[in-house]
PDB file of N, CA, C and O in Angstrom:
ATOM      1  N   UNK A   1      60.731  31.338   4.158  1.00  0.00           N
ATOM      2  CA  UNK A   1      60.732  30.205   3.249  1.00  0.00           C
ATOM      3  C   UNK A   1      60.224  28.969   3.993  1.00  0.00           C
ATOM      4  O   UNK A   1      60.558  28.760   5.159  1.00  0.00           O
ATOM      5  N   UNK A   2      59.387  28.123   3.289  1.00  0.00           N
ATOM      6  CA  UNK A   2      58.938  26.842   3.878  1.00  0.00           C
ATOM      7  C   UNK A   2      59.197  25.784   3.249  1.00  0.00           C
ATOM      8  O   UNK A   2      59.051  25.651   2.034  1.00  0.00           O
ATOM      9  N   UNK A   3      59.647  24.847   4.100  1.00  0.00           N
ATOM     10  CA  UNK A   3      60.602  23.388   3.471  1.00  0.00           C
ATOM     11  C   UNK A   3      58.874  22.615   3.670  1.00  0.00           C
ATOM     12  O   UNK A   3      58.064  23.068   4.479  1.00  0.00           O
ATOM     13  N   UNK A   4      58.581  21.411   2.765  1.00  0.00           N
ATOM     14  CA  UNK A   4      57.940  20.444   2.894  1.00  0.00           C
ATOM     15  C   UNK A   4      58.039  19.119   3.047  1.00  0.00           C
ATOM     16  O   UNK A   4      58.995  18.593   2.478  1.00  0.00           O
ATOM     17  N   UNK A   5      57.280  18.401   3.688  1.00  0.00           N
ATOM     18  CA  UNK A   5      57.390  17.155   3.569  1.00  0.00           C
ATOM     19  C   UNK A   5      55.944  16.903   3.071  1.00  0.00           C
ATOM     20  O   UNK A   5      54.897  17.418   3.463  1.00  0.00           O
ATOM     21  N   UNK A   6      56.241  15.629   1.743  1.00  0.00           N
ATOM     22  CA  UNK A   6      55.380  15.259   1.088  1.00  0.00           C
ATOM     23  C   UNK A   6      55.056  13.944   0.879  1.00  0.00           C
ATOM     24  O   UNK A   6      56.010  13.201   1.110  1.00  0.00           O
ATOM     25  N   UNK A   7      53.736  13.208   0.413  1.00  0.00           N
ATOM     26  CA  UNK A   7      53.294  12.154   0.324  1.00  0.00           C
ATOM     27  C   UNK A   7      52.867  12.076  -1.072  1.00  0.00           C
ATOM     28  O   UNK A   7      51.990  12.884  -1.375  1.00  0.00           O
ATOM     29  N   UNK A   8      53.263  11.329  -1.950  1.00  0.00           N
ATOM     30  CA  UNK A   8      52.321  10.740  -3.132  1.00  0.00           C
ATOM     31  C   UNK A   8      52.179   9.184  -2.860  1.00  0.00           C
ATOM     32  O   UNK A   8      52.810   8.384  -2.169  1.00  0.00           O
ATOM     33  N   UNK A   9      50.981   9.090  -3.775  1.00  0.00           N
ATOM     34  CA  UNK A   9      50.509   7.820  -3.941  1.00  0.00           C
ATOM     35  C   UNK A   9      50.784   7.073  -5.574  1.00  0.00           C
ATOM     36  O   UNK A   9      50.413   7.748  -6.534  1.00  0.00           O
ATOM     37  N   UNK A  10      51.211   6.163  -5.757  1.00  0.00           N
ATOM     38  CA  UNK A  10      51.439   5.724  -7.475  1.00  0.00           C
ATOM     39  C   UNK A  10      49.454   5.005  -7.573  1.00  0.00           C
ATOM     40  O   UNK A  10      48.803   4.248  -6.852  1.00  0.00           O
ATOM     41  N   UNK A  11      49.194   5.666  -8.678  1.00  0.00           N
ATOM     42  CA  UNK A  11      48.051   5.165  -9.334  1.00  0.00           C
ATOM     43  C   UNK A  11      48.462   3.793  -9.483  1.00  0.00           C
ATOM     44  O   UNK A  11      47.599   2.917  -9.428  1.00  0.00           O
ATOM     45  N   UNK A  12      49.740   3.480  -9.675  1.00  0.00           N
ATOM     46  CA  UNK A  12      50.108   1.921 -10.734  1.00  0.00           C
ATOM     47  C   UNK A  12      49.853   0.878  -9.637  1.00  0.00           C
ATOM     48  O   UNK A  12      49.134  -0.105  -9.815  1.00  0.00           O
ATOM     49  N   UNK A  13      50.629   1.220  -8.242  1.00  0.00           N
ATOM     50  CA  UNK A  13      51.235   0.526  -7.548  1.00  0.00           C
ATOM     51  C   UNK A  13      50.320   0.602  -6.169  1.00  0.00           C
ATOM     52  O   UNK A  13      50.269  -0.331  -5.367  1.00  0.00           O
ATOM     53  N   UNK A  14      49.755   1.589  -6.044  1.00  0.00           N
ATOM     54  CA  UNK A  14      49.258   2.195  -4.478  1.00  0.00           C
ATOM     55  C   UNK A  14      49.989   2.326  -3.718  1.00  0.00           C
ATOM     56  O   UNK A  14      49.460   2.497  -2.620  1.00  0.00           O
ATOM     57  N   UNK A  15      51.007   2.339  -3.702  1.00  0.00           N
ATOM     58  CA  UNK A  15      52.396   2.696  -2.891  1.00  0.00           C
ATOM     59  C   UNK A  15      52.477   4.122  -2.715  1.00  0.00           C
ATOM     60  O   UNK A  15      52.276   5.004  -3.549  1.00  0.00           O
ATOM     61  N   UNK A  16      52.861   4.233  -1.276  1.00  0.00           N
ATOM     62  CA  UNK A  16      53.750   5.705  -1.308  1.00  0.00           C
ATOM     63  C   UNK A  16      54.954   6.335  -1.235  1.00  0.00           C
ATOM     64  O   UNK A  16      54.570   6.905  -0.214  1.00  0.00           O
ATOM     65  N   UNK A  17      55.752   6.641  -1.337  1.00  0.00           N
ATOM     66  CA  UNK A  17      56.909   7.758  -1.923  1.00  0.00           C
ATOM     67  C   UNK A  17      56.429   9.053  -0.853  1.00  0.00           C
ATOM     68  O   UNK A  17      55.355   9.651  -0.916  1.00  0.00           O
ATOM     69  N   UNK A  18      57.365   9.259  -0.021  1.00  0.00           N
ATOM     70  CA  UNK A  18      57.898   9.934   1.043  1.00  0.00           C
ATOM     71  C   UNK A  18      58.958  10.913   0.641  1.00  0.00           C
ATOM     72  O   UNK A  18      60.122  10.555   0.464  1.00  0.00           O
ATOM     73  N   UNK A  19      58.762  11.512   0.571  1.00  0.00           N
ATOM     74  CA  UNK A  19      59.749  13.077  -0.146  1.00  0.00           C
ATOM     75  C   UNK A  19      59.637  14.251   0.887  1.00  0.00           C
ATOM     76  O   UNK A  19      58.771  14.328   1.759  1.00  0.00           O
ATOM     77  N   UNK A  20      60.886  15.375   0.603  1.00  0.00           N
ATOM     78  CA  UNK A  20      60.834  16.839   1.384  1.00  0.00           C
ATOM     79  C   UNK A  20      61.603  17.657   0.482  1.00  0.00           C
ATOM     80  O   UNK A  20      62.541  17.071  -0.059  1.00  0.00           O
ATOM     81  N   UNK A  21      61.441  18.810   0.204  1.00  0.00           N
ATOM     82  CA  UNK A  21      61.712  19.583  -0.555  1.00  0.00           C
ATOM     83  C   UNK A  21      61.284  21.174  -0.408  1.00  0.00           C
ATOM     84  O   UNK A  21      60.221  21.522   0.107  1.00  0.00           O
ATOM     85  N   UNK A  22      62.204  22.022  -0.901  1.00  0.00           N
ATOM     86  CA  UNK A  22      61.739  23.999  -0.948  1.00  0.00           C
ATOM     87  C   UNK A  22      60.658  23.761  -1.558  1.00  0.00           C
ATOM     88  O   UNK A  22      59.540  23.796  -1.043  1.00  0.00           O
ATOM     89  N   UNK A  23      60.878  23.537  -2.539  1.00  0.00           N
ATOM     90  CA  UNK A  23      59.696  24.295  -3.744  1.00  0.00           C
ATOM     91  C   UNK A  23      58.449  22.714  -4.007  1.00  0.00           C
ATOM     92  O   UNK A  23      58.570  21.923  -4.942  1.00  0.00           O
ATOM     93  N   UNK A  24      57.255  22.621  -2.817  1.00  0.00           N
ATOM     94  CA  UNK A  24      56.511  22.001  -3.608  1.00  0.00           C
ATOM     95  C   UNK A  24      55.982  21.584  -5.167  1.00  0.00           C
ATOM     96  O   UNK A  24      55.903  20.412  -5.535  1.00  0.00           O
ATOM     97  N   UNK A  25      55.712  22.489  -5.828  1.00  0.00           N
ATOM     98  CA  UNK A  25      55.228  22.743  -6.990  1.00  0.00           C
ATOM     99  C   UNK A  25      56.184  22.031  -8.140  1.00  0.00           C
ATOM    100  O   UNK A  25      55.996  21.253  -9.076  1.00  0.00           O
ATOM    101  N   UNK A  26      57.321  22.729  -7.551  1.00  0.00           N
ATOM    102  CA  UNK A  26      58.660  21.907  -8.698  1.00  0.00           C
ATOM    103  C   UNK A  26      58.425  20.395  -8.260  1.00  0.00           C
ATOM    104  O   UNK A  26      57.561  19.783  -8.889  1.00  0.00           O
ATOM    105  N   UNK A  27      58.972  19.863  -7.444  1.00  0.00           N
ATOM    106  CA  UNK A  27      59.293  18.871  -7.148  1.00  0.00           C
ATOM    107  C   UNK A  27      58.223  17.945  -7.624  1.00  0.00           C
ATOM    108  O   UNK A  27      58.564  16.936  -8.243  1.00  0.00           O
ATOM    109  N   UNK A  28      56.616  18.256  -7.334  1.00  0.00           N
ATOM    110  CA  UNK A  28      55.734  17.558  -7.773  1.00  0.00           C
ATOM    111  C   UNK A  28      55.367  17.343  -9.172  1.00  0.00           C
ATOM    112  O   UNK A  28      54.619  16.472  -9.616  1.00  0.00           O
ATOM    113  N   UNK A  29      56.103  18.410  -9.909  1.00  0.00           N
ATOM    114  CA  UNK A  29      56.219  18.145 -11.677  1.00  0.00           C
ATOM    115  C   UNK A  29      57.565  17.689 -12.066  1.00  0.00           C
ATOM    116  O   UNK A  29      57.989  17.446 -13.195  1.00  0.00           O
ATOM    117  N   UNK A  30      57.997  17.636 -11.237  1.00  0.00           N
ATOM    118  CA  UNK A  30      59.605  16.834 -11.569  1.00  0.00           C
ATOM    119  C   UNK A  30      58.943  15.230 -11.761  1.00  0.00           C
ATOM    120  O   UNK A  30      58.878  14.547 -12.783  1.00  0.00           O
ATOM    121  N   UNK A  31      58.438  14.892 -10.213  1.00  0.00           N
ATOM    122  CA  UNK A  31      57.551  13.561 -10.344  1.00  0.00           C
ATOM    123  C   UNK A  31      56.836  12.809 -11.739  1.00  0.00           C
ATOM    124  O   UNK A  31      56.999  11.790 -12.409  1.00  0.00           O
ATOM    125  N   UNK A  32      55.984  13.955 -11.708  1.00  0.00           N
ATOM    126  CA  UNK A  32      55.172  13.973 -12.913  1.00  0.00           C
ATOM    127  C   UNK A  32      55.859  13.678 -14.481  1.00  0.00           C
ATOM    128  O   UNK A  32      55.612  12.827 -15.336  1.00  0.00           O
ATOM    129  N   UNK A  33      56.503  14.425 -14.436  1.00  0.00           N
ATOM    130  CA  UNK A  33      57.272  14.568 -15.780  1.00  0.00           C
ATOM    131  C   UNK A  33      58.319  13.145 -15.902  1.00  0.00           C
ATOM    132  O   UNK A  33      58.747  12.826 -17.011  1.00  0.00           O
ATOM    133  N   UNK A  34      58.637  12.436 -14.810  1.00  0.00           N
ATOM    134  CA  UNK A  34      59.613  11.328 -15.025  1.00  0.00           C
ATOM    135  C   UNK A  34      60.618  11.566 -14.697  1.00  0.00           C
ATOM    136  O   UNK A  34      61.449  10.823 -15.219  1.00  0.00           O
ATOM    137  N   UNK A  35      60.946  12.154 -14.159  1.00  0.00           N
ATOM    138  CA  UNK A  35      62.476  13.237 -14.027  1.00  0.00           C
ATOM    139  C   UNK A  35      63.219  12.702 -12.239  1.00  0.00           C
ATOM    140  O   UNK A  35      64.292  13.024 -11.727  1.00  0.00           O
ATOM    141  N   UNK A  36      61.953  11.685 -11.636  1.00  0.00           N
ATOM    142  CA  UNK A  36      63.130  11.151 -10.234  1.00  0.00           C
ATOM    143  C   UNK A  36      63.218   9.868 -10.755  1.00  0.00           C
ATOM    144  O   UNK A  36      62.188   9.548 -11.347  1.00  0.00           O
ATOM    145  N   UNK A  37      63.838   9.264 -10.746  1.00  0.00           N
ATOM    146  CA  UNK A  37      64.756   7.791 -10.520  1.00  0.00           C
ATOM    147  C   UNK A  37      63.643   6.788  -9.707  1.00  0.00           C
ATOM    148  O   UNK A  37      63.632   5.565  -9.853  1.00  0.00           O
ATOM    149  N   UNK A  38      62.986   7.318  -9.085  1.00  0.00           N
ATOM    150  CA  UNK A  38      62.651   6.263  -7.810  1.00  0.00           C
ATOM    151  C   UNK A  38      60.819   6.164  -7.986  1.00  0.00           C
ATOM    152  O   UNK A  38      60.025   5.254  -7.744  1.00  0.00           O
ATOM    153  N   UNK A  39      60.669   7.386  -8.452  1.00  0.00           N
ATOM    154  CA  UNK A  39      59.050   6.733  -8.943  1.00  0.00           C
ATOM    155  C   UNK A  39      58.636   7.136 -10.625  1.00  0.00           C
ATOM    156  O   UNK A  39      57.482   7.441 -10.927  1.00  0.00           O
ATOM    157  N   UNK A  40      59.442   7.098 -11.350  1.00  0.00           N
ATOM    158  CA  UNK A  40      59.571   7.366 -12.729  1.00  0.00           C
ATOM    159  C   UNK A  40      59.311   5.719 -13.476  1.00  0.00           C
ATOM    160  O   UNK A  40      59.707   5.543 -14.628  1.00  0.00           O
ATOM    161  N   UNK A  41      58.665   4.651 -12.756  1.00  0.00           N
ATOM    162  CA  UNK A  41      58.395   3.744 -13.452  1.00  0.00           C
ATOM    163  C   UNK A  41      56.916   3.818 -12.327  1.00  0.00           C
ATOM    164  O   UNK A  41      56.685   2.609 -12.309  1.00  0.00           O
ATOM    165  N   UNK A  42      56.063   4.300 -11.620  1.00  0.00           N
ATOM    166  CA  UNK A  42      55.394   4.397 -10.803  1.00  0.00           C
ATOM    167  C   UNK A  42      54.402   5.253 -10.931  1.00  0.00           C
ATOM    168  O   UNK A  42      53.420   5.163 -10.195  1.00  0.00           O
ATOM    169  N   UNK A  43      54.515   6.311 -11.980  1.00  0.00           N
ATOM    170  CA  UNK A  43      53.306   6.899 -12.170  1.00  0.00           C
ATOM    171  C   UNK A  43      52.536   6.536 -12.544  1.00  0.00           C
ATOM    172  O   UNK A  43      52.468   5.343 -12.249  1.00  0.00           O
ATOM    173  N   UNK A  44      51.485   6.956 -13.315  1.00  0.00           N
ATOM    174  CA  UNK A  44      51.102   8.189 -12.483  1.00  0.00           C
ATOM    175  C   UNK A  44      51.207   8.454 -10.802  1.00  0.00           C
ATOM    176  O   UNK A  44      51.247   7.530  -9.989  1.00  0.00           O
ATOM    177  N   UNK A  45      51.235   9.552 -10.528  1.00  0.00           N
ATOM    178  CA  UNK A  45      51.259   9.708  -8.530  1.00  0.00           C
ATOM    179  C   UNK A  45      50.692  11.056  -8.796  1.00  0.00           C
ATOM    180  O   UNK A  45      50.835  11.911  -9.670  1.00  0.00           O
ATOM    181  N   UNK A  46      49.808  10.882  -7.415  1.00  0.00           N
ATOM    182  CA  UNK A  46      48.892  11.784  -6.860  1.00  0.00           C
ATOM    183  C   UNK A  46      49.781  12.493  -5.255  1.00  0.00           C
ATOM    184  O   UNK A  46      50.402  11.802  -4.448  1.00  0.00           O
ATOM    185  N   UNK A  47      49.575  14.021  -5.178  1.00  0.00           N
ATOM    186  CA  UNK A  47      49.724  14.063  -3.936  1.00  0.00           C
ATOM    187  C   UNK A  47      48.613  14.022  -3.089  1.00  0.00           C
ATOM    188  O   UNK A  47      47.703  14.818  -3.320  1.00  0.00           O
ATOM    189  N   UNK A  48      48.493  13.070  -1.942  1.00  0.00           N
ATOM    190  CA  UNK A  48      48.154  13.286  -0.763  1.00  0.00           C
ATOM    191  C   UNK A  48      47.991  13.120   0.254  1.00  0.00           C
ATOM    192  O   UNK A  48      47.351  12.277   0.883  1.00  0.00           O
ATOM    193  N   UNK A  49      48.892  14.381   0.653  1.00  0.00           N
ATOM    194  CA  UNK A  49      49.556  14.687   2.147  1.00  0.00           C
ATOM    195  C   UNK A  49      50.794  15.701   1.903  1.00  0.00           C
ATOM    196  O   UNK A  49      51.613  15.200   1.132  1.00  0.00           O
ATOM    197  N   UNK A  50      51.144  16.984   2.353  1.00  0.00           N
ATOM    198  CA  UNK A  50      51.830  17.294   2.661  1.00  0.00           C
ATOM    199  C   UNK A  50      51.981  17.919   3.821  1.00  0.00           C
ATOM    200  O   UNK A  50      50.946  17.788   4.475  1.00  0.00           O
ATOM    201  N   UNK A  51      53.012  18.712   4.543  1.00  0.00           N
ATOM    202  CA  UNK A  51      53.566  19.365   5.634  1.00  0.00           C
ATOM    203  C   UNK A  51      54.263  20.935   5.451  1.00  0.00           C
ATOM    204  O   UNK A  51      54.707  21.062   4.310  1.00  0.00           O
ATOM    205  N   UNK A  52      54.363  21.551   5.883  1.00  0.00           N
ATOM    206  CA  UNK A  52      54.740  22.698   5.803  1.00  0.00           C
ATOM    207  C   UNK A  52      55.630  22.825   7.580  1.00  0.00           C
ATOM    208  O   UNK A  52      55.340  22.620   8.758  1.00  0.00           O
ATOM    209  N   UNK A  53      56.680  23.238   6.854  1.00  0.00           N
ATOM    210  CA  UNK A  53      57.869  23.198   8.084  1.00  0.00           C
ATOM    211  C   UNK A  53      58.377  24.667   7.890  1.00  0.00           C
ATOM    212  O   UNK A  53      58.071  25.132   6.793  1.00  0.00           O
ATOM    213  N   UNK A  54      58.975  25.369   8.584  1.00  0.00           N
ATOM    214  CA  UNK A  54      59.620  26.438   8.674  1.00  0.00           C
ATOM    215  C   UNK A  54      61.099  26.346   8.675  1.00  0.00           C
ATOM    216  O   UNK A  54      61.850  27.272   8.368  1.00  0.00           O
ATOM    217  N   UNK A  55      61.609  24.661   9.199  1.00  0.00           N
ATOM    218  CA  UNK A  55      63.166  24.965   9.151  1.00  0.00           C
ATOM    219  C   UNK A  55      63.346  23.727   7.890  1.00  0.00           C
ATOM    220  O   UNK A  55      62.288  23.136   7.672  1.00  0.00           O
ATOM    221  N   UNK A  56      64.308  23.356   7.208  1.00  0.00           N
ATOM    222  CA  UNK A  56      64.677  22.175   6.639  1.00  0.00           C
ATOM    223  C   UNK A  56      64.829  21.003   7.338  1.00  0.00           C
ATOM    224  O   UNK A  56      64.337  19.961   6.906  1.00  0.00           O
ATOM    225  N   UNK A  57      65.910  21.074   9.127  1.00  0.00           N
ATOM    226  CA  UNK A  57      65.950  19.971   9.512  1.00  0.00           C
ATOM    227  C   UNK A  57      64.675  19.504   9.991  1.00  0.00           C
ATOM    228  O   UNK A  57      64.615  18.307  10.273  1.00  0.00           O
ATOM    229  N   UNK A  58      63.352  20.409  10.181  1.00  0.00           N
ATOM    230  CA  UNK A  58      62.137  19.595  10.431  1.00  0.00           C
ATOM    231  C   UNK A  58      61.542  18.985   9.696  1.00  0.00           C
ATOM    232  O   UNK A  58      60.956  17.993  10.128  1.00  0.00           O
ATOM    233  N   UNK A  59      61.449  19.330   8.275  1.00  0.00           N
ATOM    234  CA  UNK A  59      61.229  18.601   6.893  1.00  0.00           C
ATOM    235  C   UNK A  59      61.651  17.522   6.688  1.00  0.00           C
ATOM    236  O   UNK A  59      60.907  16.631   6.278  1.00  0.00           O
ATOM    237  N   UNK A  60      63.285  17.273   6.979  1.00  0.00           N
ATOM    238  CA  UNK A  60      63.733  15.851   7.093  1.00  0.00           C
ATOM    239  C   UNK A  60      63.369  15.193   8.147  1.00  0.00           C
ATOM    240  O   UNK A  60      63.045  14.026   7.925  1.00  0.00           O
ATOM    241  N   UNK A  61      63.292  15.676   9.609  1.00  0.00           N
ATOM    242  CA  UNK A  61      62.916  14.907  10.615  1.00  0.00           C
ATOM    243  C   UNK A  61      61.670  14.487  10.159  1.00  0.00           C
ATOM    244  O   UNK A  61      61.681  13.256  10.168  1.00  0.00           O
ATOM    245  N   UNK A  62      60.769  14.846   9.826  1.00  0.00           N
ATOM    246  CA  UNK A  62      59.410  14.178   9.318  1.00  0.00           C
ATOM    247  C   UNK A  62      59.172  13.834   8.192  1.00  0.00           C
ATOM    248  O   UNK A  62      58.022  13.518   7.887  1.00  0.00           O
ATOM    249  N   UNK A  63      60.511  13.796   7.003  1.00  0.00           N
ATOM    250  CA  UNK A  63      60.067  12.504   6.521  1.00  0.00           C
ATOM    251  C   UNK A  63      60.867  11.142   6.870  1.00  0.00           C
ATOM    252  O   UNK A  63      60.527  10.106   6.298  1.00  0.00           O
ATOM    253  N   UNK A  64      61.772  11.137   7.666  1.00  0.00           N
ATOM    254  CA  UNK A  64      62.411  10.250   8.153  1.00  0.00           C
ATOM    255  C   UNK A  64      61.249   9.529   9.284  1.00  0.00           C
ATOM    256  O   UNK A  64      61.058   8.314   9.232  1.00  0.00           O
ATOM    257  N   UNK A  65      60.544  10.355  10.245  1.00  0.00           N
ATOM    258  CA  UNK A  65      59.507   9.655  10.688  1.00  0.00           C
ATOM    259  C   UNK A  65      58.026   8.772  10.179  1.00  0.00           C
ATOM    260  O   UNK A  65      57.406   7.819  10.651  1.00  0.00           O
ATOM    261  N   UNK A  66      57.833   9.789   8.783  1.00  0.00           N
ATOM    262  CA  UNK A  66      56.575   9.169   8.253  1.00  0.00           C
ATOM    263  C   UNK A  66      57.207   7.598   7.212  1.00  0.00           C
ATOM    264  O   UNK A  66      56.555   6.816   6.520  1.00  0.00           O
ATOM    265  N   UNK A  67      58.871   7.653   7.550  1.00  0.00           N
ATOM    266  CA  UNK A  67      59.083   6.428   6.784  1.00  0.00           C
ATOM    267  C   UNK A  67      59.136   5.207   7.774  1.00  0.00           C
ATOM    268  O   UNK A  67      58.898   4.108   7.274  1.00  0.00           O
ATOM    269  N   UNK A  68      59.481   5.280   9.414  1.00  0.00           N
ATOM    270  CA  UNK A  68      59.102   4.283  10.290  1.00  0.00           C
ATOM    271  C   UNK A  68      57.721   3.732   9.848  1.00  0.00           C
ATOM    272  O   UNK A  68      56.962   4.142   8.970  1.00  0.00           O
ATOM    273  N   UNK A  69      57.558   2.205  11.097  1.00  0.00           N
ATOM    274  CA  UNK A  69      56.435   1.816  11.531  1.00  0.00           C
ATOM    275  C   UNK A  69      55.652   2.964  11.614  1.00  0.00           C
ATOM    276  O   UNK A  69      54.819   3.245  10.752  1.00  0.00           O
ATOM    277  N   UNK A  70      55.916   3.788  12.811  1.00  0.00           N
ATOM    278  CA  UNK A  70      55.193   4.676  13.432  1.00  0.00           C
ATOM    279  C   UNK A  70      53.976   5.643  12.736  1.00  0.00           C
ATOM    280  O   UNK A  70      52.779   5.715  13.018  1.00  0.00           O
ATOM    281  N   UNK A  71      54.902   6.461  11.557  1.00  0.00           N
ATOM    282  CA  UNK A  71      55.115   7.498  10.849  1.00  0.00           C
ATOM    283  C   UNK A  71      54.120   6.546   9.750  1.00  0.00           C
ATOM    284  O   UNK A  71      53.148   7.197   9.369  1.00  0.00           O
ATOM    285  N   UNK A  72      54.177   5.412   9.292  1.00  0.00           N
ATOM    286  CA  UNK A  72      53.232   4.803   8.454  1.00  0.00           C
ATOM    287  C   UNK A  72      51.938   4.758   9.138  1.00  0.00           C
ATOM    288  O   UNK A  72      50.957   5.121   8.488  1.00  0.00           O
ATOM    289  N   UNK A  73      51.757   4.313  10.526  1.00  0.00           N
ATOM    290  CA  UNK A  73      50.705   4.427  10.795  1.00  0.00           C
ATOM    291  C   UNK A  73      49.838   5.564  11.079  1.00  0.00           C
ATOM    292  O   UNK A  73      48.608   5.587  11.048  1.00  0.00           O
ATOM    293  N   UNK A  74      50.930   6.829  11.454  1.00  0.00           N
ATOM    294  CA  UNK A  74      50.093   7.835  11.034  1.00  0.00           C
ATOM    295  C   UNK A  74      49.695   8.172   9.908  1.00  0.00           C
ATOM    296  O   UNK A  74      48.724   8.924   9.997  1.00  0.00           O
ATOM    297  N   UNK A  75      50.053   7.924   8.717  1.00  0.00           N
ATOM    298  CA  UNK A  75      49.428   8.202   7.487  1.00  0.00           C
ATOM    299  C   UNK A  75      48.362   7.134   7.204  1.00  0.00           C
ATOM    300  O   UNK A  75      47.469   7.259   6.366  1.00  0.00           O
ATOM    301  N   UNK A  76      48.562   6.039   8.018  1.00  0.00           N
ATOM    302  CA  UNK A  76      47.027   5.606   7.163  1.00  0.00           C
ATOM    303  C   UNK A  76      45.906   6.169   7.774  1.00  0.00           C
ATOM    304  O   UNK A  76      44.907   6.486   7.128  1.00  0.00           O
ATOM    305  N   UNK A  77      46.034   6.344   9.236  1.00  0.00           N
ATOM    306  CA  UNK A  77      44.846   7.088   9.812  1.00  0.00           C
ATOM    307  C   UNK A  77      44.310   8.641   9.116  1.00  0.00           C
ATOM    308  O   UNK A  77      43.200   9.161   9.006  1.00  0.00           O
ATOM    309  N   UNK A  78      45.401   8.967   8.811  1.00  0.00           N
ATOM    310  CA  UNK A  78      45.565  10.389   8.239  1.00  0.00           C
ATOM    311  C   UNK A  78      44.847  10.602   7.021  1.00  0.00           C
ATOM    312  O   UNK A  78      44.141  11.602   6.886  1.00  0.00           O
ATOM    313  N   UNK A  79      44.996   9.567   5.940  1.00  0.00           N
ATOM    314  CA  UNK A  79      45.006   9.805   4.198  1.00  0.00           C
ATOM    315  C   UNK A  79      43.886   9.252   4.348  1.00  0.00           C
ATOM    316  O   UNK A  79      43.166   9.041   3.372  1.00  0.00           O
TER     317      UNK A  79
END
């Protein structure tokens, strides 16, 4: 099984939303559909960027990092 860490972008806002989760696919139509709290006034959102981890606590360790300074600046070089 592979845990993810994920990146969307809000069409509305250009902001990103830092997420980790089992099931990519769900989670990204949960988004979609309005169904999180936290970017359900923010859509549309696009993914891109994700991660593929093998354990869960690495999934959280990296999205806890891509939410630093640090972890931001790797995504802009990145995206």
């Amino acid at each position: 099984m592979f845990y993810y860490t994920y990146i969307l972008r809000s069409e509305k806002d250009r902001k990103l939303y830092i997420g980790s989760t089992s099931n990519l696919k769900r989670r990204i139509k949960q988004h979609a559909l309005g169904n999180v709290s936290s970017t359900k006034s923010r859509r549309p959102l696009v993914l891109v960027y994700y991660e593929a981890c093998l354990k869960k606590n690495k999934a959280s360790e990296r999205e806890l990092y891509f939410k630093t300074g640090f972890g931001r600046g790797f995504l802009k070089n990145r995206i």
